[in-house]
C-alpha positions in Angstrom: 0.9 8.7 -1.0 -0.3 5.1 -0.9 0.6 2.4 -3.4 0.8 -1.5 -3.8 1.2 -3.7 -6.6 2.4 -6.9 -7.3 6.2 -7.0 -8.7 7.3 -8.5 -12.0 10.2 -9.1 -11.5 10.2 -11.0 -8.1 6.4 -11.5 -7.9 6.0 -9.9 -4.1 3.6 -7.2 -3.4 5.1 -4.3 -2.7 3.5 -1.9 -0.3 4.8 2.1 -0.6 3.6 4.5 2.0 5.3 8.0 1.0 9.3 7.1 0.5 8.7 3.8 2.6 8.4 0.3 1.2 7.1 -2.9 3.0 7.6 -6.2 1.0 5.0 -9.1 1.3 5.3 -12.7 0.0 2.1 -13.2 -0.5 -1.7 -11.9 -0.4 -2.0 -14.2 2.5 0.6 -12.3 4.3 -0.6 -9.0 3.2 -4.2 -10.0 4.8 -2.3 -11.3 7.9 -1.1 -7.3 8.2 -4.3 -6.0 7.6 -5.5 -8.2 10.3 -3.4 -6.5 12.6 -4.2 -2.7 11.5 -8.1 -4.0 11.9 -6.8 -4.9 15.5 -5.5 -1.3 16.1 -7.9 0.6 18.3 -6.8 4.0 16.1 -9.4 6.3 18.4 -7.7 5.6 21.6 -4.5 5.8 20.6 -5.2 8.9 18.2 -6.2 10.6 21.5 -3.6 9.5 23.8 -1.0 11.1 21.0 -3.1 13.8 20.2 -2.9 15.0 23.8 0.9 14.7 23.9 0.6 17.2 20.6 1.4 14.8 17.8 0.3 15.5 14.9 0.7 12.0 13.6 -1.3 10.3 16.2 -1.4 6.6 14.8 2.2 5.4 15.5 2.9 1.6 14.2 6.8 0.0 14.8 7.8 -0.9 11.0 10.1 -3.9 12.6 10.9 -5.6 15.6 13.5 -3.2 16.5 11.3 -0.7 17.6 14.1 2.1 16.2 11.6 2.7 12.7 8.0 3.6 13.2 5.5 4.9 10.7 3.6 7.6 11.7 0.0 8.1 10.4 -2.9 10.9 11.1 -6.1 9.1 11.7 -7.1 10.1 7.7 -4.3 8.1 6.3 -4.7 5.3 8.8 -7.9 4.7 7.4 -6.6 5.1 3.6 -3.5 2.8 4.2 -6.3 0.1 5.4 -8.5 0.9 2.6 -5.8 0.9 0.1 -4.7 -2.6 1.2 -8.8 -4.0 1.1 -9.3 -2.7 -2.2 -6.0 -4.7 -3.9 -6.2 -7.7 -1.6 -10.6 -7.6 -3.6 -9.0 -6.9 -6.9 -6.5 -9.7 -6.5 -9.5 -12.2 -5.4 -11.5 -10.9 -8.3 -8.6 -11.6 -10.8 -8.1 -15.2 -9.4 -12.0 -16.5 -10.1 -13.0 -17.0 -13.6 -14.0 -13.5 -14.8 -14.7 -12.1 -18.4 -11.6 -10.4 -20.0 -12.1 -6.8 -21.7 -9.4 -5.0 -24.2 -9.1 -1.5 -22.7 -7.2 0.4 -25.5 -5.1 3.6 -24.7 -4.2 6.6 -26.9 -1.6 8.4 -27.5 0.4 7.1 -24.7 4.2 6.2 -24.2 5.1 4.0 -21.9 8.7 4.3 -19.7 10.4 2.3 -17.0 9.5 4.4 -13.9 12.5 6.1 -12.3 13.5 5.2 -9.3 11.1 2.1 -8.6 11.2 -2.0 -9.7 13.2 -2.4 -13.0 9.8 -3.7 -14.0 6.8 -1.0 -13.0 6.3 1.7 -15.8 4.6 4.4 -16.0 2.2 5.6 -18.6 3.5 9.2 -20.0 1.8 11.6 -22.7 3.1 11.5 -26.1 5.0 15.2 -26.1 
């Protein structure tokens, strides 16, 4: 699972792919990333690994290190990138003048999410 939002509490963007966060500054540094994903040639590289009988073929270094890598099939390569496009739009849309809506929601509780920022909740059913 892919997710990224923009913390309330210290106003980065925090980027979770499955149990693993990445922190960003700012959108500019997010793009900067995405940049460098766009630069990935994922089909060669998907076949080189494929042949050595990975099934996570896409394999990016997390650090400079090189001891933590992520490993991604060519699928969620491609949802990772378009994950990442889609909040770095929203975030541009939300900066220009726009016209505001009220979106109303029923019957819903809303709880501090365990386990994540003390300030990202999630929206629960009313039991």
């Amino acid at each position: 699972m892919i997710r990224i939002f923009t913390c309330r509490s210290c106003s980065r963007i925090h980027l979770e792919i499955g149990n693993t966060q990445i922190h960003f500054n700012s959108p500019h540094h997010l793009q900067k990333y995405l940049e460098n994903l766009d630069s990935v040639d994922a089909a060669y590289f998907a076949a080189i690994n494929r042949a050595k009988g990975l099934e996570k073929v896409i394999i990016l270094p997390l650090d400079n290190t090189g001891v933590v890598h992520l490993g991604f099939t060519l699928q969620e390569f491609e949802n990772l990138k378009t994950t990442i496009r889609s909040y770095l739009s929203e975030e541009k849309r939300q900066k220009s003048p726009t016209t505001f809506r009220r979106v109303t929601l029923n019957v819903l509780e809303v709880r501090p999410e365990a386990g994540g920022c003390p300030n990202i909740y999630a929206l629960k059913p009313l039991s």
